[in-house]
N, C-alpha and C positions, 0 to 999 in steps of 0.2 A: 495551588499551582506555585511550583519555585519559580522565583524571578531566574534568569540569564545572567551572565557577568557581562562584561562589556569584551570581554576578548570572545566570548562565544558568539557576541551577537556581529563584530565585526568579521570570523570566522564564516560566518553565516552570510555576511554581504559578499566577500572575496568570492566563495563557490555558488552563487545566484549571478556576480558580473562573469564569472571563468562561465558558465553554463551557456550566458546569454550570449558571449564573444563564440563561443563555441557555432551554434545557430547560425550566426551574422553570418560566418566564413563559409559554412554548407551551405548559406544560401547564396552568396557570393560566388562560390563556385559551380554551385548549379546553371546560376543566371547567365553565366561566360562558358558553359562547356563547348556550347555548340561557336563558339568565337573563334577558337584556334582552327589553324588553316589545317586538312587531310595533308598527308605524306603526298596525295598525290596532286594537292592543290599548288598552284601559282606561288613560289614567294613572290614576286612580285607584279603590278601591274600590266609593265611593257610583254604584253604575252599576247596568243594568238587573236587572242580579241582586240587588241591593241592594232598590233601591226597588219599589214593586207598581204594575202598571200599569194600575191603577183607571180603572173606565170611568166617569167624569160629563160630567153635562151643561151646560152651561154658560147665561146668561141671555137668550139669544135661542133657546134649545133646539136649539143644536150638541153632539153625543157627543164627547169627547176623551179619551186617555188620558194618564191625569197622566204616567208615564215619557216617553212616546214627543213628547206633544204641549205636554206645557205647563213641563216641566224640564229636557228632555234639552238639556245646553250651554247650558244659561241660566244668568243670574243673574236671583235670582227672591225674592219676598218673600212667603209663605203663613201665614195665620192661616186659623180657625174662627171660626164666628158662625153666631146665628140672629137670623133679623129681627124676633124677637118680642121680643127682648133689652133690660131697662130700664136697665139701667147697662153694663156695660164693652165689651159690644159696639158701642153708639153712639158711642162713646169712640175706641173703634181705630179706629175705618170713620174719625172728622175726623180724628184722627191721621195715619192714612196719607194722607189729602186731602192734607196740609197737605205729606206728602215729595210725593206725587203733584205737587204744585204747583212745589215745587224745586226736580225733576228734569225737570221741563218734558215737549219731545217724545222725549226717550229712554228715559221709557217710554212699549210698547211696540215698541220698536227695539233696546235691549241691556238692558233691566231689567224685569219682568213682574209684576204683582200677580196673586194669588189671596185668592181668600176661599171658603172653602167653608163649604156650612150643617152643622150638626152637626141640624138637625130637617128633613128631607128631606120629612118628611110635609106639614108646616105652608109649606116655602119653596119652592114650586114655581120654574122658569124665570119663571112673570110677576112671581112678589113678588118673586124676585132683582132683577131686571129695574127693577121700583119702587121697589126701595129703594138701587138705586145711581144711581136720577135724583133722588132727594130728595137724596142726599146731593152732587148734581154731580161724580160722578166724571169722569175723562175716559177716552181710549181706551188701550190697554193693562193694564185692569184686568178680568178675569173674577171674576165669583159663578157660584158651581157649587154644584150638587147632586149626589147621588149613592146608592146603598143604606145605608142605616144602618150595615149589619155592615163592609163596602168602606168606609166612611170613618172606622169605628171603627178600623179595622188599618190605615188611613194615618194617623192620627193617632199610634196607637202608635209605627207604623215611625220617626214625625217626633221624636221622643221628645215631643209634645205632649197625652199622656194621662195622668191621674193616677190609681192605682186607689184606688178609693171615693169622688172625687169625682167622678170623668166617669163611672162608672159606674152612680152611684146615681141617686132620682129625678128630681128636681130637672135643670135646664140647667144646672146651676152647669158650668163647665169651667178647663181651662186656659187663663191670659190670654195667655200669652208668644205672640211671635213667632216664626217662625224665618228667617231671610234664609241665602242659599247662593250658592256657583255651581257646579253639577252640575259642571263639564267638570275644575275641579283640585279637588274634594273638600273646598272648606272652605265652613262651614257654622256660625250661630251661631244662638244663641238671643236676644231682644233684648224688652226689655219695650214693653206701649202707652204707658207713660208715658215713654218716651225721648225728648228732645230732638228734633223732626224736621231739625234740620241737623245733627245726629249721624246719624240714622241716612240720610238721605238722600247723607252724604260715606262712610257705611261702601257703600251701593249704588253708588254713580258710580263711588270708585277703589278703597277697600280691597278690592273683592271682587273688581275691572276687572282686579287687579293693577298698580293707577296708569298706564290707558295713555295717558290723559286728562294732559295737562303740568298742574302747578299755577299760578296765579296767584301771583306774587310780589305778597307786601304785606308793609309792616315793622311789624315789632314797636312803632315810635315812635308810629306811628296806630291803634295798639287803645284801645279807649273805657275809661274807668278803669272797673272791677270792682267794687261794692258788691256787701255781702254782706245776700241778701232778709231781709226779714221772711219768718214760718212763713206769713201772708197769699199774700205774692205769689210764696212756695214752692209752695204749695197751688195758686194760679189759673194756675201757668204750665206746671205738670204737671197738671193737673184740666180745667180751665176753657178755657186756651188753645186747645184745636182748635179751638171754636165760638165764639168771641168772643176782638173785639179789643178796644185799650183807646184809643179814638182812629185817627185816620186816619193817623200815620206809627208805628202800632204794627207793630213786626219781625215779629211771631205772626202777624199778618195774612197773611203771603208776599203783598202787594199782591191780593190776591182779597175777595170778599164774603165774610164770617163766614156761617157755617150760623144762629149764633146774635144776636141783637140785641149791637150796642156798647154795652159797657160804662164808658162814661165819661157821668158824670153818673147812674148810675140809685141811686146813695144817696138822691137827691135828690127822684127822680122814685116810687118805691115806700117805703110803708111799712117804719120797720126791721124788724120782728116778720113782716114778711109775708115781705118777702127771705130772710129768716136760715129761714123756713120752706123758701121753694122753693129755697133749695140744698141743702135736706137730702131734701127730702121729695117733691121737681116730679111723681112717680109717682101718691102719694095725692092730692096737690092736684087732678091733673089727674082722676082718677076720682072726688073730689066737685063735677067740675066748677066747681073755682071759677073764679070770669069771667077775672079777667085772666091763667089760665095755660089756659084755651081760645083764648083770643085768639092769643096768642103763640102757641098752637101752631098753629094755622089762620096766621097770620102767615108763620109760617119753615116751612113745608112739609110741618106736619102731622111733623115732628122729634122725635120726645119726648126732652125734656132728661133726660138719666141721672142716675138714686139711685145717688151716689157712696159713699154709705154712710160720711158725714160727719157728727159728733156736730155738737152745739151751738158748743160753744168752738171748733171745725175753722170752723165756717160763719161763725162772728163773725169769726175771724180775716180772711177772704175778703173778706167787708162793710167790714172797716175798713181793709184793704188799697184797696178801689175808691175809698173815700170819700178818702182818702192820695194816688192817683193823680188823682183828678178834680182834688183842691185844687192839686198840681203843675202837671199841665199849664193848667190856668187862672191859675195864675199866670206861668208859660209865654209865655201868651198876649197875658198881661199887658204883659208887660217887652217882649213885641217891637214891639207896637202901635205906632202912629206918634204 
């Protein structure tokens, strides 16, 4: 028997480890075939087994059900309200107007509003129905109702229930939002007081998966950044869905205010009266006093929400307005001919 050389015999180890590697990976892959998900499996969790498929009704009085009809492969934006609501619901409802406004015709077409009543007894399809023409919504937005119990256990499932608040007497509820897209399972929470061109760029791309190209703009033509007063901190998380401040105000999204403009009304109203109806427009309007009868017959029968702002909160606002009026009239001023 000839001996081997050492290069034959290491020749010989290379194509016994290449053989053995070889196996390893067939059986590696045998052991994971059945792993990967079917074309027509779930990518992700939040899917029909997840969510319940609640049957409401919506404000022309169509049945739908929430999985199958108003989430399934959407991107979708869903809060709670009731129409009886004197603060944070009237709130959200111009809120969401104002992304409604941003995102133009897409929604409806790849972005969806909901709102559902949390008082089913009191918000039939008709008052849904009137209370999204008072507010000018446009199309792509349902109000729904539903059984109490059914949309107590949607709201849980939503993480949008708090125990001992939403359960106790009282309406009081959860304010947050939740925006999602069923199809790749992300899903956030987001407040009524957000920014609507935050949340209106988290619906178009962050959740689109940016299919949408961005606009190039440069950095060198952003408007320089002051930093607010607690005033026009207040009226632009507060205040802003229903009133602008002038006719080239941003907040506006070029639409009618729900609410009268506020430039010039230092001027035009009592301090003491003002500094009341922003704290209080609820009481005022049930001792009937005249000028917030008026206003409310004026703007759609709207009632202006008790934001549940102290005294010094509501000065701040007032002197914030009184600040902007004097600006742009001086504005005004300098451009004159």
């Amino acid at each position: 028997m000839t001996s081997r050389t050492p290069r034959s015999r290491a020749l010989g180890m290379y194509l016994i480890l290449l053989l053995v590697s070889c196996v390893l990976a067939a059986w590696v892959l045998l052991a994971h075939e059945g792993d990967e998900p079917s074309p027509t499996e779930s990518a992700t969790p939040w899917g029909g087994d997840y969510f319940p498929n609640t049957l409401l009704t919506d404000q022309d009085g169509r049945q739908v059900r929430f999985f199958d009809d108003l989430i399934k492969g959407k991107v979708v934006v869903i809060n709670f309200i009731f129409t009886t609501c004197s603060d944070s619901c009237p709130l959200e409802t111009a809120r969401l107007r104002q992304v409604q406004q941003l995102l133009g015709p897409r929604v409806g077409q790849d972005i969806f509003f909901y709102s559902i009543s949390i008082d089913p007894l009191s918000d039939t399809p008709e008052v849904l129905k009137a209370y999204a023409q008072r507010f000018k919504v446009g199309p792509g937005w349902q109000f729904l109702t539903g059984e109490f119990d059914a949309v107590t256990d949607l709201r849980k499932k939503l993480g949008l229930f708090i125990e001992g608040v939403d359960n106790g007497r009282s309406k009081d509820h959860n304010l947050s939002l939740i925006v999602g897209n069923q199809s790749t399972g992300r899903w956030m929470k987001a407040s009524p007081f957000e920014n609507p061109w935050i949340l209106a760029d988290q619906l178009a791309n962050t959740l689109q998966n940016w299919k949408q190209p961005s606009v190039e703009e440069s950095y060198v033509d952003a408007p320089e950044i002051r930093p607010p007063s607690n005033g026009e901190e207040l009226f632009r998380t507060r205040c802003a869905s229903c009133h602008s401040l002038g006719p080239q105000d941003g907040q506006g999204i070029g639409m009618r205010s729900i609410g009268p403009d506020l430039i010039g009304v230092t001027r035009l109203r009592d301090p003491a009266w003002l500094n009341r109806w922003i704290r209080e427009p609820d009481r005022m309007l049930a001792e009937k006093d005249p000028i917030a009868l008026e206003l409310f017959q004026r703007f759609d029968q709207v009632p202006m929400p008790n934001l549940r702002l102290d005294v010094n909160a509501a000065q701040s606002i007032v002197d914030f307005l009184e600040e902007e009026t004097e600006r742009q009239q001086l504005l005004q001023a300098a451009q004159a001919p």
